[in-house]
N, C-alpha and C positions, 0 to 999 in steps of 0.2 A: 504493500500500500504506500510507501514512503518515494518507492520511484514514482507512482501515480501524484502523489503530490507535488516531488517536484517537478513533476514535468509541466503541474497547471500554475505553478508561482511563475515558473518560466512564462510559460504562456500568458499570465496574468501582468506580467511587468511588461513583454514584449507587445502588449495591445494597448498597456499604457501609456508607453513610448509612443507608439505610432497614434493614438488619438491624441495624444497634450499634445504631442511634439508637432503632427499635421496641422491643430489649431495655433499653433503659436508661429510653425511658418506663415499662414494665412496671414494671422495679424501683425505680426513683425515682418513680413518681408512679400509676400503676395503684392497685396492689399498698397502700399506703400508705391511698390513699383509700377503697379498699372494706375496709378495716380496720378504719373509725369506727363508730362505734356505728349513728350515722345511716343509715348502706346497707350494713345487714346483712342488711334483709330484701332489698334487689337484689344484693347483692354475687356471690354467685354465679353466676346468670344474666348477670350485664354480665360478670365476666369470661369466662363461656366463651362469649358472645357474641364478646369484644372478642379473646379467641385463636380462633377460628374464623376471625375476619375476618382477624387479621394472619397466624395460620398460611398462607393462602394467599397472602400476601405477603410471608413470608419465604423459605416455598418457592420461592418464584421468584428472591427476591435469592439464595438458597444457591446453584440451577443457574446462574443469570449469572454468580455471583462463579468459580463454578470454570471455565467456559465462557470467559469472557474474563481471567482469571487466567492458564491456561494458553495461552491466543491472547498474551496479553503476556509470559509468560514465554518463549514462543517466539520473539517478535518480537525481544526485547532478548536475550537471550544465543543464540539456536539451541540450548537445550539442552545447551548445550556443559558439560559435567560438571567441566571444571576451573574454571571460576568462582564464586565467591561467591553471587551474585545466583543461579545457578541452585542452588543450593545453600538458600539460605532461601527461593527461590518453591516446590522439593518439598517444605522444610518446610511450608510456607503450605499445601501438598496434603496432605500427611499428616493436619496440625490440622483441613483440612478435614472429612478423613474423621470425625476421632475427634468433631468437632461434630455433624456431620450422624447417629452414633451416640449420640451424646448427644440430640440433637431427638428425633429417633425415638423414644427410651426415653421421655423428658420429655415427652413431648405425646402416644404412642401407647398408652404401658404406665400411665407413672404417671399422667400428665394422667387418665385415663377412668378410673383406680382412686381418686385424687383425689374427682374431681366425684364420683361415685355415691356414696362414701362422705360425701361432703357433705350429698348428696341425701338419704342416708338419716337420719343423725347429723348432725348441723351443728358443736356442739360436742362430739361424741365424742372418745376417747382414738384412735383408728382415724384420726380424719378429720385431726384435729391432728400426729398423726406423719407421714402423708402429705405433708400441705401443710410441713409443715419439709423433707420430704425434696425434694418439689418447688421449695421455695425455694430450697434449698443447691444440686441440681440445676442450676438454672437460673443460678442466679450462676456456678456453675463452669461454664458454656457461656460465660456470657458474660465471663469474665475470659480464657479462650482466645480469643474472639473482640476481646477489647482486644490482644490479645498478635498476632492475628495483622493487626492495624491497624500496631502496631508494627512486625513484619516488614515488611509493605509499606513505613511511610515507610523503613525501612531500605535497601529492593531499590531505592527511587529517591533517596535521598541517603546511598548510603553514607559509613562515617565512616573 
């Protein structure tokens, strides 16, 4: 059982890398770049290229992380409701949810209200309130998702 678990922290740290680390290019260095004046006329199209492509790959970091989240929270406490640890790993499930509600909004509803209003207006007052709202969005995913990095080192070096 013990190569079974590590095989899912592997996998559990290697889905968290690829989803903080995807959302942190986006916002430190994506995002930035197709801002310049230079790739405005690609800006668009590379980004919803470049979320198309990671969409499908954070989807899959999101089901691992919960899939082998709760195989390790099981593994290390049984569940067991009077502990700590099992106490911030539900948190770590809750946050989940509320992300995985948040992506959905951000990439299903706004992301495709977004683009088209791009599509149609480039610098509209439409397209511009959008894309802030998509910005702030997206940072608030991913500052729950810093937080819930936090809980993790927390579930394995309590203090």
């Amino acid at each position: 059982m013990l190569p079974l678990w590590y095989l899912s922290v592997t996998i559990h740290v290697l889905s968290a890398i690829l989803w903080v680390g995807g959302q942190a290019f986006m916002i430190l260095a994506l995002m930035p770049a197709l801002r310049e004046p230079a790739h405005r006329a690609v800006a668009r199209t590379m980004l919803v290229s470049s979320i198309h492509r990671y969409g499908r790959v954070s989807t899959v970091c999101l089901h691992l992380l919960a899939l082998t989240g709760l195989f390790n929270l099981w593994f290390r406490t049984g569940f067991n409701m009077q502990s700590p640890v099992t106490h911030a790993g539900l948190t770590k499930a809750m946050l989940w949810l509320v992300l995985l509600a948040i992506s959905l909004y951000h990439d299903k509803v706004l992301g495709k209200r977004t683009v088209e209003a791009w599509a149609r207006d480039p610098g509209g007052a439409e397209t511009l309130a959008l894309r802030r709202k998509s910005m702030l969005l997206g940072r608030v995913g991913f500052l729950l998702a810093v937080l819930m990095v936090f809980l993790g080192m927390w579930i394995v070096r309590p203090v």
